[in-house]
Structure formats: structure tokens, C-alpha cells
C-alpha positions in Angstrom: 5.7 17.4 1.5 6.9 18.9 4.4 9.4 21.0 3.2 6.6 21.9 0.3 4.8 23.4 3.4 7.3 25.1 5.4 8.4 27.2 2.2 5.2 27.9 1.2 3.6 29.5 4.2 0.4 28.4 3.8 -1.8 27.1 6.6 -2.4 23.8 4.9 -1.0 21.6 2.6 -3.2 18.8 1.3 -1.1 15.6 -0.4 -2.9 14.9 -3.7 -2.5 11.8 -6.5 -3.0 11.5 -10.0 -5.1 8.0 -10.3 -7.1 6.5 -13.5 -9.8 5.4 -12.0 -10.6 7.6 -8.9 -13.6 6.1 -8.2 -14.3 6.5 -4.1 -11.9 9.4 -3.8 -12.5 12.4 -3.0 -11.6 14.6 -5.6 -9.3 17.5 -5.3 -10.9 20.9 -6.9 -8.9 23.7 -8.4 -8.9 27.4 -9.4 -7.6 28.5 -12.9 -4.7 28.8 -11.0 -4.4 25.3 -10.1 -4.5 25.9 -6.6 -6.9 24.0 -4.4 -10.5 25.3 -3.3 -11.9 22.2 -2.0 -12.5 18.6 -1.1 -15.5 16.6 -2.9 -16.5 13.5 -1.6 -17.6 10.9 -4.3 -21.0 10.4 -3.0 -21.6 14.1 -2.9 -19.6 15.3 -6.5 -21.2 16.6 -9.7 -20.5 13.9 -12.8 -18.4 17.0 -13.5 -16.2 16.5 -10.3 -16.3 12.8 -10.7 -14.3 13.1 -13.9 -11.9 14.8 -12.3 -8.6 12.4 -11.8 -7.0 14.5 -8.9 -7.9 12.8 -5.8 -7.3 13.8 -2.0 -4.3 11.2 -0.5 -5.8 12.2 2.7 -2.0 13.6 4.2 -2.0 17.1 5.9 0.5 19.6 7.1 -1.0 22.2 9.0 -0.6 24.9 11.1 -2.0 23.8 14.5 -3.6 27.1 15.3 -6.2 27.3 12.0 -6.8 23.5 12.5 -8.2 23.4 15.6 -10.0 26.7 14.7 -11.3 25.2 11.6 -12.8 21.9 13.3 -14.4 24.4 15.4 -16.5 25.0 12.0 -16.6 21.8 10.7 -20.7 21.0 9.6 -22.2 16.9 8.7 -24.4 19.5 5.9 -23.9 16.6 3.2 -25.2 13.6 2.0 -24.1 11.3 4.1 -24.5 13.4 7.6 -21.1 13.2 8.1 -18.1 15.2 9.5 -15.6 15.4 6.8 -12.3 16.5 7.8 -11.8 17.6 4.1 -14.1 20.6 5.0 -11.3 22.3 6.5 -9.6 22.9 2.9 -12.8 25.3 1.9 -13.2 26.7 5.4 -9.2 27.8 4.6 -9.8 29.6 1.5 -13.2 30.6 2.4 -11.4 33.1 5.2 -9.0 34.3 3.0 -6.1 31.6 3.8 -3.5 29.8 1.7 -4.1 26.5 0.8 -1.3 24.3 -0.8 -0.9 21.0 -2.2 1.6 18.5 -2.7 1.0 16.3 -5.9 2.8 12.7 -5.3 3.9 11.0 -8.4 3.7 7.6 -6.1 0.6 7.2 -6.0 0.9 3.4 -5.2 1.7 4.7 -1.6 -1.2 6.5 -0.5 -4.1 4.4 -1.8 -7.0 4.0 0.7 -8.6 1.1 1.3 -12.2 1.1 0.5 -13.5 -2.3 -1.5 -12.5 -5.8 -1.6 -11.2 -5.0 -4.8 -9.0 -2.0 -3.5 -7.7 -4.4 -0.7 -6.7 -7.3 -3.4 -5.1 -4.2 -5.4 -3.3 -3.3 -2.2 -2.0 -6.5 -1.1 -0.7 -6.9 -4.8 1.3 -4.0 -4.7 2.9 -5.1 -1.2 3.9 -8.3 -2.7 5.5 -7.1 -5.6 7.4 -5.0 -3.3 8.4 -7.9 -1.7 9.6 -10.3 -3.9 11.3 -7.8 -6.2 13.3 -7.2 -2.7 14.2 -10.9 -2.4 15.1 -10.8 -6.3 17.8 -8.0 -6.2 19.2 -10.4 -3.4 20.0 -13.4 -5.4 16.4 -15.7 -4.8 15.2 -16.4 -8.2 10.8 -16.3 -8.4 8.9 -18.0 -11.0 5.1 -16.5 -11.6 6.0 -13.7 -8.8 2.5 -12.6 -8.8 1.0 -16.1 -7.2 4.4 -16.5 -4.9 4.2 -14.6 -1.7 7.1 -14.2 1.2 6.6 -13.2 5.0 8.9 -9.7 5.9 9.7 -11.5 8.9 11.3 -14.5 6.8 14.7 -14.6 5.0 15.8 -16.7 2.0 19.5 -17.4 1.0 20.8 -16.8 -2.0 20.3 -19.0 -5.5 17.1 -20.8 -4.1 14.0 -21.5 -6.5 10.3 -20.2 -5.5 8.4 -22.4 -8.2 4.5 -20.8 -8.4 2.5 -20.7 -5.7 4.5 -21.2 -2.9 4.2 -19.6 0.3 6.7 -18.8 2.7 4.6 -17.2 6.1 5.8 -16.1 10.1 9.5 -16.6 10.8 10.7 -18.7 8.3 14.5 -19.3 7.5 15.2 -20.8 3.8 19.1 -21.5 3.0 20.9 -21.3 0.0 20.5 -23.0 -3.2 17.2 -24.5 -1.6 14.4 -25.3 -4.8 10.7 -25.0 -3.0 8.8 -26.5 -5.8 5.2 -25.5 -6.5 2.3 -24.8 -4.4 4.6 -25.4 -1.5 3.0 -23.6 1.6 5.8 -23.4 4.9 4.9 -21.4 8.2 7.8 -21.0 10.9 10.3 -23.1 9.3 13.9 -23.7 9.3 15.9 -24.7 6.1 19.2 -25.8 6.0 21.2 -25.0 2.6 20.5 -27.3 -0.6 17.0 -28.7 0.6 14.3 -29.5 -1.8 10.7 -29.6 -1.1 8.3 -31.5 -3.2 5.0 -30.2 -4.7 2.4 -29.1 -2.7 3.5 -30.0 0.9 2.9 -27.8 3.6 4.9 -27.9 6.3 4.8 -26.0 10.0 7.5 -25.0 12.5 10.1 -27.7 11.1 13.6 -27.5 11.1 15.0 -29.4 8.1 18.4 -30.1 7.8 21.1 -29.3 4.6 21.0 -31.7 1.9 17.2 -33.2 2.9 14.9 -34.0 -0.4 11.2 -34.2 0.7 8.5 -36.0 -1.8 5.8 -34.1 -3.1 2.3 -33.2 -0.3 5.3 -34.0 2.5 3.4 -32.8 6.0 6.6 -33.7 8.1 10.0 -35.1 7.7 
């Protein structure tokens, strides 16, 4: 994006997604050149500008000089009384100015927060991320969606994450280790080859190699 707006020479580039549903977002509008005019925010757009699936990622480059300028100019004329920093896109081409935008294909990565539902979609996405990370390194993941794995933990190689488990804080899993399902373990240590039964939860233990521990286990 950045390089998009160096080369360009325009005095902002907006970062802009492509999403299904763009309910919330404010969409992008274009010329018949496809270049941008303007912001819309949802509860201010047309059901013409509402069908548009172009939405503003909410990224800027630009040039210090016109932004602070621009702010200068920036009204709460809308429906919601508000300042919208989005209003600096029209101000731009209102003056004559060169407005550019850089489409993302990822849009995954710049998804706003704005509903439960958004956050559940979010938190999704991050745990996908994660566990498809601890997959390419060896950890095998059964119903990946319902299993979910701390950054801060690690696993070892050939070990089992049955459904549901949980693996939170600073928690260290060997090798070969099977952590059957609806296990839950916060700031634990696991030597290599250790089993853990069926819906125990367990907190800052540290278990040694070769241990088997029943099923709803709370301690060793």
C-alpha cells in the first residue's frame, strides 16, 4: 500500500476490501473511472450505496501537509453528529486533489470489529490461523474449529488435540502427548508421551513424561 502511494503521487491513499456482506462499513464510492470520490457511512448511505460491496478498511497513507489541512475542514453535518475522518477523502477531491486506493485481496485482515457477531467472526479467523500454524509443525487437530491454542504455548511434535480442548497462558505440551476431549490446561508443563483424560482441567502443573491421567483429573 505504501509503495501503491509513493508511486502514485496522490495525497491519499485509502486501503479498500471486497466483502459479501458489508453490512456496517462504510462504503467506498467511485467515478466511472473507478477512482474514489468518497466515504459513506452505513447509517448515512442511499440503498443504492448500501449495495455497494467495496468497503473502506479504514488504512491511510497520506501526505501530512493536506491531512492536517483537511481536519481543519472536517464537519459532524451527518446523521449521527459525528466527525468522520472519512470526510477527508471528499474534501481531497473536492479541491482538486488525487485520491488513490489500494484494493486488498485479504480481506480477512482488516475486518473491523463492530457486533458480537463480527467479534465471534474475528476470533474464528485467529484460531484458524493458529492451529493451521501448529498443523504444518507436526501436532495433529481433530474438529479444529472447537480446539483452541494460546500463541504463548508450544506443542511438540505427533501429539493429539481431540475436540474441545484448550490449551491457554504459557503452556508447554511434549511430544507424542494425546489431550483427549474437552481437556481445558492453563500454564502447564507436559513432559513427552503424557495422556490426559476427558474433560479434566488442569492449572499451572507440571506433569512428568510417561504420566496417564483419568478422565475430569483436577491434579496429579
Amino acid at each position: 500500500m505504501y509503495t501503491t502511494h509513493r508511486d502514485s503521487g496522490s495525497v491519499l491513499t485509502v486501503m479498500t476490501t471486497l466483502l459479501e456482506n458489508p453490512t456496517n462499513y462504510g462504503r467506498i464510492l467511485s467515478d466511472d473511472g473507478d477512482r474514489v470520490i468518497g466515504i459513506v457511512e452505513e447509517k448515512d448511505a442511499t440503498p443504492e450505496q448500501k449495495a455497494l460491496h467495496e468497503i473502506n478498511a479504514g488504512i491511510y497513507c497520506a501526505d501530512r501537509t493536506f491531512l492536517f489541512e483537511a481536519l481543519k475542514q472536517v464537519r459532524n453535518d451527518n446523521s449521527q453528529g459525528e466527525i468522520y475522518l472519512t470526510d477527508i477523502v471528499s474534501i481531497a477531491v473536492k479541491s482538486g486533489k488525487y485520491v488513490e486506493k489500494y484494493l486488498t485481496p485479504y480481506s480477512h485482515d482488516v475486518l473491523g470489529v463492530n457486533s458480537r457477531v463480527e467479534l465471534s467472526e474475528a476470533h474464528s479467523e485467529l484460531q484458524r490461523r493458529r492451529n493451521r500454524e501448529i498443523m504444518l509443525q507436526g501436532i495433529t487437530i481433530e474438529a479444529t474449529e472447537s480446539v483452541s491454542v494460546s500463541p504463548f504455548s508450544t506443542i511438540g511434535k505427533d501429539t493429539l488435540l481431540l475436540s474441545g480442548v484448550h490449551i491457554n497462558g504459557t503452556s508447554v505440551v511434549g511430544e507424542s502427548c494425546i489431550l483427549n476431549p474437552g481437556v481445558i490446561i492453563t500454564d502447564c508443563s507436559l513432559g513427552d508421551n503424557v495422556t490426559i483424560g476427558a474433560y479434566s482441567v488442569l492449572t499451572g502443573l507440571i506433569i512428568p513424561a510417561n504420566t496417564c491421567l483419568a478422565p475430569f483429573s483436577t491434579t496429579l
